[in-house]
C-alpha positions as a Markdown table, in Angstrom:
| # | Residue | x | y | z |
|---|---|---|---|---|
| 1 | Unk | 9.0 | -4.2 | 32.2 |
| 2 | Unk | 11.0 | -4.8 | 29.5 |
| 3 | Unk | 9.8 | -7.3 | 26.6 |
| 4 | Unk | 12.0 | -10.3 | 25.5 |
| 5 | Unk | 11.8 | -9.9 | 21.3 |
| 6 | Unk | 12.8 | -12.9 | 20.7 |
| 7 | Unk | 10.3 | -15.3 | 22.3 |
| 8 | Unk | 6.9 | -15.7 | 21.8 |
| 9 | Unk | 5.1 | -15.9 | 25.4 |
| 10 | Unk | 1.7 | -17.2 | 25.1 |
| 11 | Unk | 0.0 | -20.0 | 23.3 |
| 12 | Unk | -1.7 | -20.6 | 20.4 |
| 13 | Unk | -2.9 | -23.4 | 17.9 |
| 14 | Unk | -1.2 | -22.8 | 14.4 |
| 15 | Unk | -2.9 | -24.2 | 11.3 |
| 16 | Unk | -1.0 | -24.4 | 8.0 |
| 17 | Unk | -3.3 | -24.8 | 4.8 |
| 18 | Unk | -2.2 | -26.2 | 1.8 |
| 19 | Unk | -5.2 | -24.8 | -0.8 |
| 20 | Unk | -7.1 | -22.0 | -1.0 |
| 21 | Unk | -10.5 | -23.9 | 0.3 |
| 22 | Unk | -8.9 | -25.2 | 3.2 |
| 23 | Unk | -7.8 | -21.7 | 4.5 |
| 24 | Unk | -11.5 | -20.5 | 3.4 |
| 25 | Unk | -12.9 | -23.3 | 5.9 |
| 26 | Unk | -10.6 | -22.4 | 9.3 |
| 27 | Unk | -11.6 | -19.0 | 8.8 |
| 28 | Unk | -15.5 | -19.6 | 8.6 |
| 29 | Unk | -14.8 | -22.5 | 11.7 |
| 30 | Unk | -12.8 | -19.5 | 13.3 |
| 31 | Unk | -14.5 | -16.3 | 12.9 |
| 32 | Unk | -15.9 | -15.7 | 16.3 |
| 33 | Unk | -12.3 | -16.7 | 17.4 |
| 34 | Unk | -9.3 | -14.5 | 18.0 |
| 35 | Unk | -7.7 | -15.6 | 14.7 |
| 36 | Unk | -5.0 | -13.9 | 12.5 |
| 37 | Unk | -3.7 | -14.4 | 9.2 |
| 38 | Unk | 0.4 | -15.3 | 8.3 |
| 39 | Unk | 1.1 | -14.5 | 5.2 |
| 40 | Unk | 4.8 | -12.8 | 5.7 |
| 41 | Unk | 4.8 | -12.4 | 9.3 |
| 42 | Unk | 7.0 | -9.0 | 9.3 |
| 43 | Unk | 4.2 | -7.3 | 10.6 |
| 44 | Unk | 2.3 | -10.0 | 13.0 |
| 45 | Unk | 5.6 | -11.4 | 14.5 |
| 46 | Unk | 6.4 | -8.3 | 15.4 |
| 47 | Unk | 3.2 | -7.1 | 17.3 |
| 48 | Unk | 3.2 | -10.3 | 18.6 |
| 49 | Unk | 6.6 | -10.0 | 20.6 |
| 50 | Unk | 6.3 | -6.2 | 21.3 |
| 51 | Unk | 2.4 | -4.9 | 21.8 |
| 52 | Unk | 1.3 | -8.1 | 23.5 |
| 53 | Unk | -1.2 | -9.2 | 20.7 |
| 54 | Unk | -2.2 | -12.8 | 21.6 |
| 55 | Unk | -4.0 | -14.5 | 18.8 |
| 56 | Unk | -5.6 | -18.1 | 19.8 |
| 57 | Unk | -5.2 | -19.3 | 16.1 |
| 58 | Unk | -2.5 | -18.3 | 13.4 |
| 59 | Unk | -3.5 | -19.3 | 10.0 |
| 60 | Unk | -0.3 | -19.7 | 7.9 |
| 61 | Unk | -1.3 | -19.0 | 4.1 |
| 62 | Unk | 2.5 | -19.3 | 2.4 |
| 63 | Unk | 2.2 | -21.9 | 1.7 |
| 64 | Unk | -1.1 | -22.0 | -0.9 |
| 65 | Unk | 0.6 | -22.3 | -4.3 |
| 66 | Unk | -2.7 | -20.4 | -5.9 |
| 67 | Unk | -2.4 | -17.1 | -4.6 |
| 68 | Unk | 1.7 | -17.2 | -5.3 |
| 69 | Unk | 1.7 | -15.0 | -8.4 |
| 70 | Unk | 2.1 | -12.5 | -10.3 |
| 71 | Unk | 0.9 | -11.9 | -13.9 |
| 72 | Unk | 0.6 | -9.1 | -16.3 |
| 73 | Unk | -1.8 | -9.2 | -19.6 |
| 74 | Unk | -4.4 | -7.5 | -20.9 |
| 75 | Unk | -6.2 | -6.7 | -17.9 |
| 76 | Unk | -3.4 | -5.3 | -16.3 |
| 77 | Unk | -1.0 | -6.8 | -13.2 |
| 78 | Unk | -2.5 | -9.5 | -11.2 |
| 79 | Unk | -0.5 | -10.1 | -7.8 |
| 80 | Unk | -1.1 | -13.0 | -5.2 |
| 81 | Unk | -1.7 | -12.5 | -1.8 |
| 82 | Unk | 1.5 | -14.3 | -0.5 |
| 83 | Unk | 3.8 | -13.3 | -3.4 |
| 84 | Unk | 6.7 | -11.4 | -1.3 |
| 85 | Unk | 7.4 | -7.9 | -1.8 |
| 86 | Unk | 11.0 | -9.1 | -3.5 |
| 87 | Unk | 9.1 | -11.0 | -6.5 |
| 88 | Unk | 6.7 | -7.9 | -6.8 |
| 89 | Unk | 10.3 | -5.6 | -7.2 |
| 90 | Unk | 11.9 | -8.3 | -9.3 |
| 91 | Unk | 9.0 | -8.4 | -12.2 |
| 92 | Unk | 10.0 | -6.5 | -15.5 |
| 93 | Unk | 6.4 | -5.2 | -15.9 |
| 94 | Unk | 6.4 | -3.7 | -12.1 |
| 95 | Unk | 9.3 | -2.1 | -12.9 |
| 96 | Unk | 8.6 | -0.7 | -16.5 |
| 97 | Unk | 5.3 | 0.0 | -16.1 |
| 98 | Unk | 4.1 | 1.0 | -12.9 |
| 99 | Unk | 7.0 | 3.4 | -11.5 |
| 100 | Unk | 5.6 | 4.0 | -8.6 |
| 101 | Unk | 4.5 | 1.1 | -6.6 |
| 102 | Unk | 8.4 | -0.1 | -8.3 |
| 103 | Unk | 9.8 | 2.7 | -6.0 |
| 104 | Unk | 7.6 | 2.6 | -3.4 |
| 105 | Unk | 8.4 | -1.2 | -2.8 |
| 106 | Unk | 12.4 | -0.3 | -3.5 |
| 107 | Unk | 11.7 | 1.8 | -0.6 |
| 108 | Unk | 10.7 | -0.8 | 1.9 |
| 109 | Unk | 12.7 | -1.9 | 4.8 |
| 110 | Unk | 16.0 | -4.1 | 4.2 |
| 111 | Unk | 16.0 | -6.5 | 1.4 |
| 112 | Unk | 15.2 | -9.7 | 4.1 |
| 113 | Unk | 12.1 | -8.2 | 5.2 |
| 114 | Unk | 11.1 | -7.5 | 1.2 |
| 115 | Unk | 11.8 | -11.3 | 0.8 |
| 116 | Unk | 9.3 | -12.5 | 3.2 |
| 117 | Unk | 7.1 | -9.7 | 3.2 |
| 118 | Unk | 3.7 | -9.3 | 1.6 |
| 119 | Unk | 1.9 | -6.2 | -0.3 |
| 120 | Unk | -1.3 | -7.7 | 1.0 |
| 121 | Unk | 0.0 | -8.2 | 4.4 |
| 122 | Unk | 1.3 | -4.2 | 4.3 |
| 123 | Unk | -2.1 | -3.3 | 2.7 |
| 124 | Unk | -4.0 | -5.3 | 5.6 |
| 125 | Unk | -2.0 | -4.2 | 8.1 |
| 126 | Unk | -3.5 | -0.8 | 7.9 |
| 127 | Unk | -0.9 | 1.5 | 8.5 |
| 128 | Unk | -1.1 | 5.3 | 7.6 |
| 129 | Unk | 2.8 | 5.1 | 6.4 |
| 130 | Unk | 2.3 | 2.3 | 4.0 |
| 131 | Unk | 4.4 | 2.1 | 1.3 |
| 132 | Unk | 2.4 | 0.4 | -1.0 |
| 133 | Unk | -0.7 | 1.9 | -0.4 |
| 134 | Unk | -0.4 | 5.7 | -2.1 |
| 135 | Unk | 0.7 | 4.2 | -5.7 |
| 136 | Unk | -2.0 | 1.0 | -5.4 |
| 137 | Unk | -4.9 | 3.8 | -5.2 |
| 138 | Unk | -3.4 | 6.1 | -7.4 |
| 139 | Unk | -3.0 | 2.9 | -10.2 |
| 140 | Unk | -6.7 | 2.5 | -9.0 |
| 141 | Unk | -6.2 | -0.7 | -7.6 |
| 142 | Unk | -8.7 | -3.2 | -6.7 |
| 143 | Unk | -8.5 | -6.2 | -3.6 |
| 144 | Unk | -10.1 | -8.8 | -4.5 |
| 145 | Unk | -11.8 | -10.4 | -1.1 |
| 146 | Unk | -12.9 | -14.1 | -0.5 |
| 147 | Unk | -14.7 | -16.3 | 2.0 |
| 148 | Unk | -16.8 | -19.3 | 1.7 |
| 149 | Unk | -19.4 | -17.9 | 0.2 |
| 150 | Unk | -17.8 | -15.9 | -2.4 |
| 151 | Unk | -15.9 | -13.0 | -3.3 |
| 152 | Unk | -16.5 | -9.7 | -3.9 |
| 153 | Unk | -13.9 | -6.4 | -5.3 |
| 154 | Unk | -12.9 | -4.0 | -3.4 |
| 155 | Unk | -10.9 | -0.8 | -4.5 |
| 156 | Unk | -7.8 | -0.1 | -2.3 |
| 157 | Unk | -9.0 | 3.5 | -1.3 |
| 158 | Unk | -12.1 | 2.0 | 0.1 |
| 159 | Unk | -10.3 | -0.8 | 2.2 |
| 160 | Unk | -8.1 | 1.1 | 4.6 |
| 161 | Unk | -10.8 | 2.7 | 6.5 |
| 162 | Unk | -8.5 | 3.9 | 9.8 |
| 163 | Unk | -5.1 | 3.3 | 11.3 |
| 164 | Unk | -5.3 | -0.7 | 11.9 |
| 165 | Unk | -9.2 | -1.2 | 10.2 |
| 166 | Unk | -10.1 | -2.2 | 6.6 |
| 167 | Unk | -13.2 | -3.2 | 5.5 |
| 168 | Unk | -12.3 | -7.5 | 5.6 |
| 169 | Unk | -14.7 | -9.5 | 7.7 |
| 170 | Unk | -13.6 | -12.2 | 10.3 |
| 171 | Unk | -13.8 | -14.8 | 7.5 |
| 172 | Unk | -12.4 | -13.6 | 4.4 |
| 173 | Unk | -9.0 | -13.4 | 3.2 |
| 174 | Unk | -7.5 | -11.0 | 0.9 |
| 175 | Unk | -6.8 | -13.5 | -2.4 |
| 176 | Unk | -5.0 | -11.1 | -4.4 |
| 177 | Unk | -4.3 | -7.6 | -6.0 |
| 178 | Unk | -5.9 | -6.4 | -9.2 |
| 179 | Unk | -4.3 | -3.3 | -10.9 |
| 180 | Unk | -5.8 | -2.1 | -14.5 |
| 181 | Unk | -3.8 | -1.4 | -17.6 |
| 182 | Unk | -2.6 | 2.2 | -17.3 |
| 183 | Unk | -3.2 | 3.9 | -20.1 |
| 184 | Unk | -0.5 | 5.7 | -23.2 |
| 185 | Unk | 1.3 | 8.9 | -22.2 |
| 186 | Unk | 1.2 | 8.6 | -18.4 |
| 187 | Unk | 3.4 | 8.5 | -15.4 |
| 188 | Unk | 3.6 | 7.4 | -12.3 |
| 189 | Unk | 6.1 | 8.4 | -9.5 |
| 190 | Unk | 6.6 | 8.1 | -5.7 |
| 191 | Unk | 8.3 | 9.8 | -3.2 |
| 192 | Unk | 9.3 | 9.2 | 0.7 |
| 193 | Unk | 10.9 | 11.1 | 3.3 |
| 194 | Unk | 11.8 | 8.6 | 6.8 |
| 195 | Unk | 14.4 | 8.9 | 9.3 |
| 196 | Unk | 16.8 | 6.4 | 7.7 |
| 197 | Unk | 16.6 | 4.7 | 4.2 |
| 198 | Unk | 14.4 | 1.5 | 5.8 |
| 199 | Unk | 12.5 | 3.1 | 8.5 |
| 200 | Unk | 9.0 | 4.0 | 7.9 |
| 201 | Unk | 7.6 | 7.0 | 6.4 |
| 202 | Unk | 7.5 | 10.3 | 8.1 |
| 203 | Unk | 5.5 | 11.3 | 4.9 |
| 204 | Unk | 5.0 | 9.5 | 1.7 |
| 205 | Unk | 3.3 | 10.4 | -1.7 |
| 206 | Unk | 2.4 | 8.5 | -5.2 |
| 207 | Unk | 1.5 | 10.4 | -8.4 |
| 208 | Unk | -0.1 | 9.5 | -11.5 |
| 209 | Unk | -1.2 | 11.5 | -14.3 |
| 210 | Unk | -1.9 | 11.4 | -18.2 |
| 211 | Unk | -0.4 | 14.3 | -20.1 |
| 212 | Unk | -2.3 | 15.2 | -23.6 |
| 213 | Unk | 0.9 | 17.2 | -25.4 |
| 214 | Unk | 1.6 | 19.8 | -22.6 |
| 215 | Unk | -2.0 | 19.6 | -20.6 |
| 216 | Unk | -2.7 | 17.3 | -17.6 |
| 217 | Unk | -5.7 | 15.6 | -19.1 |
| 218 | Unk | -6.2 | 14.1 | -15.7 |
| 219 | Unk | -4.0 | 12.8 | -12.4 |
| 220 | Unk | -4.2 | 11.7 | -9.0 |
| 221 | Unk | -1.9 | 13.0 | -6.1 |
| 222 | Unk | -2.0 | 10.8 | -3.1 |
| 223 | Unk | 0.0 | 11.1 | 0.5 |
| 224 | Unk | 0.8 | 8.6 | 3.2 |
| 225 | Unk | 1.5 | 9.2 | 7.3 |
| 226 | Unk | -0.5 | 12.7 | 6.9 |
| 227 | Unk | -4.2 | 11.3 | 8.2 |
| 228 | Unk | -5.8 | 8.4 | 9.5 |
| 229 | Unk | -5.5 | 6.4 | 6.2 |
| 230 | Unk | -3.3 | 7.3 | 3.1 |
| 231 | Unk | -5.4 | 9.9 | 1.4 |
| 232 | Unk | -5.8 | 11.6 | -2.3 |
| 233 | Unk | -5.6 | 15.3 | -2.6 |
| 234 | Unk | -8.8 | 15.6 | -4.4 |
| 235 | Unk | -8.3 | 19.8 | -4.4 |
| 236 | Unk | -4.7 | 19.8 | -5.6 |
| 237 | Unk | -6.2 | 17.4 | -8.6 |
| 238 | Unk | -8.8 | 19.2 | -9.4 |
| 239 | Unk | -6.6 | 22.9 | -9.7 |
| 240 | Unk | -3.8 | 20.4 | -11.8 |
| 241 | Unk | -6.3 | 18.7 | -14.4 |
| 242 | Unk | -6.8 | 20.4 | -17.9 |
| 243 | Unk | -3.7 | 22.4 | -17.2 |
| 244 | Unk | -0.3 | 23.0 | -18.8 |
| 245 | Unk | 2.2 | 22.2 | -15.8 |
| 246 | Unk | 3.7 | 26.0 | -15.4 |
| 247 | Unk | 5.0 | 26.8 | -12.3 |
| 248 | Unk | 2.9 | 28.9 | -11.4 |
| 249 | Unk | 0.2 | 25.8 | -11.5 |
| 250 | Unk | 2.4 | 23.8 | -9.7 |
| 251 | Unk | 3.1 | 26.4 | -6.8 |
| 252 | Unk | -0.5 | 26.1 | -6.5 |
| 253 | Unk | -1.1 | 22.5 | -6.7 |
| 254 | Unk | 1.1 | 22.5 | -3.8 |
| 255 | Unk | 0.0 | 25.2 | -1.6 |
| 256 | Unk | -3.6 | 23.4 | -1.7 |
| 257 | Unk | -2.2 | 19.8 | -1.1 |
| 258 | Unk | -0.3 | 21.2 | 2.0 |
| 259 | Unk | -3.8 | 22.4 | 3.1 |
| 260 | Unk | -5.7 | 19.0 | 2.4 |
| 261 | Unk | -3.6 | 17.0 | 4.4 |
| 262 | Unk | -4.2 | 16.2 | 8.4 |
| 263 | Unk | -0.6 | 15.5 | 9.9 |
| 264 | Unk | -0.5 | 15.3 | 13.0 |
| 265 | Unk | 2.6 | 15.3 | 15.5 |
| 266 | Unk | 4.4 | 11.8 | 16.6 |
| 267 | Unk | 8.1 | 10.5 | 17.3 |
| 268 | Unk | 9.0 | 10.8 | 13.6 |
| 269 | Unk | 8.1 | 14.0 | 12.7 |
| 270 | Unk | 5.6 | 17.3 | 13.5 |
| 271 | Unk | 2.8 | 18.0 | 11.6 |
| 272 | Unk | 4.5 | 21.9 | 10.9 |
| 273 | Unk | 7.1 | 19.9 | 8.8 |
| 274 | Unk | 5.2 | 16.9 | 7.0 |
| 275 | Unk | 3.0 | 20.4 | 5.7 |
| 276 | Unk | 6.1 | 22.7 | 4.7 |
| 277 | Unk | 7.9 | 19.6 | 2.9 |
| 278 | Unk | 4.2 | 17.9 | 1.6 |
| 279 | Unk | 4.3 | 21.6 | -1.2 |
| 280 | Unk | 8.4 | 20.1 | -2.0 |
| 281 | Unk | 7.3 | 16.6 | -2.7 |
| 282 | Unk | 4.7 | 17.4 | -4.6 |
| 283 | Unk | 6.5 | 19.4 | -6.7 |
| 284 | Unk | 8.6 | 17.0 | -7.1 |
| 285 | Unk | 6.7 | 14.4 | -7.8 |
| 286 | Unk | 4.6 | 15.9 | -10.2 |
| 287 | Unk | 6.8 | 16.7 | -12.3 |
| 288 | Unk | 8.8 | 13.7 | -11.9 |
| 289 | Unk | 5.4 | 11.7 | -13.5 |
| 290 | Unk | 4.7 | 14.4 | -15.8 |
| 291 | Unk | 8.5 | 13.7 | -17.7 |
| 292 | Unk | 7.8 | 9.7 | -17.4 |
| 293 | Unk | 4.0 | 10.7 | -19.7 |
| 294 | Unk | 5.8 | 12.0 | -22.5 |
| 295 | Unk | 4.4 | 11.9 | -25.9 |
């Protein structure tokens, strides 16, 4: 049977907080409930109309004015969790400082779904293929999760434990993105290979590495849509750190990334391909970050 996309069939009660504490409290009423979080709604909408998920509650959160933000100072770029994906592209720091998660973002779907979309609501989503997720772990970024009985940090590679999971209980809410000052003479870069310019990644990969005159004093390489959850190359790092960036460094750097990855086959691509073009992107992206570093 067919599904109608355009209606929503089932009901639920939908509760629209107005501060931070009031969300806090319907998710500690709710947590034994079947309870989502709105923050965008390109992801939950959509799952909602198409994979049958019924939710009893929907928590709106857009509208909490104190986690709609985004700031850059000496601790680096702060970004709140309903700040859309647009405002994220939009910021001159994003763009001049952190390449990657600027290109990554540029990336994303068509510029309506940017404008009501979320990089917490991508991040909690879960997906293998998210965009955002290879550059925020490569940045070493941090969540930061809350509830109402405090909050705690949480780095990005440890909160995207499997293809839907993170590590966020029933009654917290992601409150924002926390990503440090990167350091002088490095680059960032990030590449993605779908079936069409919006559609989402058949493979993905972020770079970032700090160059020391023509040696890679140290660098992480991390790929999306080739595992479970978007993964770093750990291998490939370690056989590209302390090096000059010949070629014949890079051919290896590639070789062993193709070999750390886990594709596997689905409809938008085989697992022999996402391996043969992982050694091209790498290469590419490499040396794409290792330009930006320059002395």
């Amino acid at each position: 049977m067919q599904t109608d996309t355009k209606i929503l069939a089932h009901e639920f009660e939908y509760l629209t907080p107005n501060t931070l504490n009031e969300a806090l409290d319907m998710l500690d009423r709710y947590q034994d409930k079947n309870a989502k979080i709105l923050a965008g709604g390109t992801d939950l909408l959509v799952k909602m109309k198409t994979i049958n998920l019924k939710p009893d509650y929907i928590i709106n959160i857009k509208n909490i004015q104190e986690i709609n933000f985004i700031t850059y100072n000496d601790d680096g770029l702060k970004i709140g969790a309903v700040t859309s994906l647009s405002q994220v592209e939009k910021s001159k720091e994003v763009k001049a400082k952190y390449s990657a998660l600027y290109e990554a973002i540029k990336s994303m779907a068509a510029i309506a779904v940017r404008n009501m979309g979320t990089i917490a609501g991508n991040l909690c989503n879960a997906s293998p293929a998210a965009d955002t997720a290879p550059p925020l772990i490569a940045y070493g970024a941090e969540v930061k999760l809350a509830n109402k009985r405090g909050e705690r940090a949480v780095p990005v590679e440890e909160f995207l434990t499997g293809p839907g999971k993170t590590v966020i209980s029933s009654n917290e809410l992601l409150t924002q993105l926390n990503i440090p000052v990167l350091d002088e003479n490095t680059g960032s870069s990030f590449l993605k290979i779908g079936r069409v310019k919006a559609d989402i990644a058949k493979i993905n990969i972020a770079v970032y590495l700090e160059r020391k005159n023509n040696v890679c004093k140290s660098c992480k390489i991390v790929f999306g849509s080739v595992a479970k959850t978007p993964i770093r190359v750990k291998g490939a790092e370690d056989i590209l750190r302390g090096q000059q960036l010949t070629s014949d460094v890079l051919t290896k750097v590639a070789e062993k990334a193709s070999e750390e990855i886990k594709p596997i086959t689905d409809i938008r691509s085989t697992a022999e391909y996402r391996h043969e073009i992982a050694k091209v992107m790498v290469e590419k992206a490499v040396n794409l970050a290792w330009e930006r570093a320059g002395d």
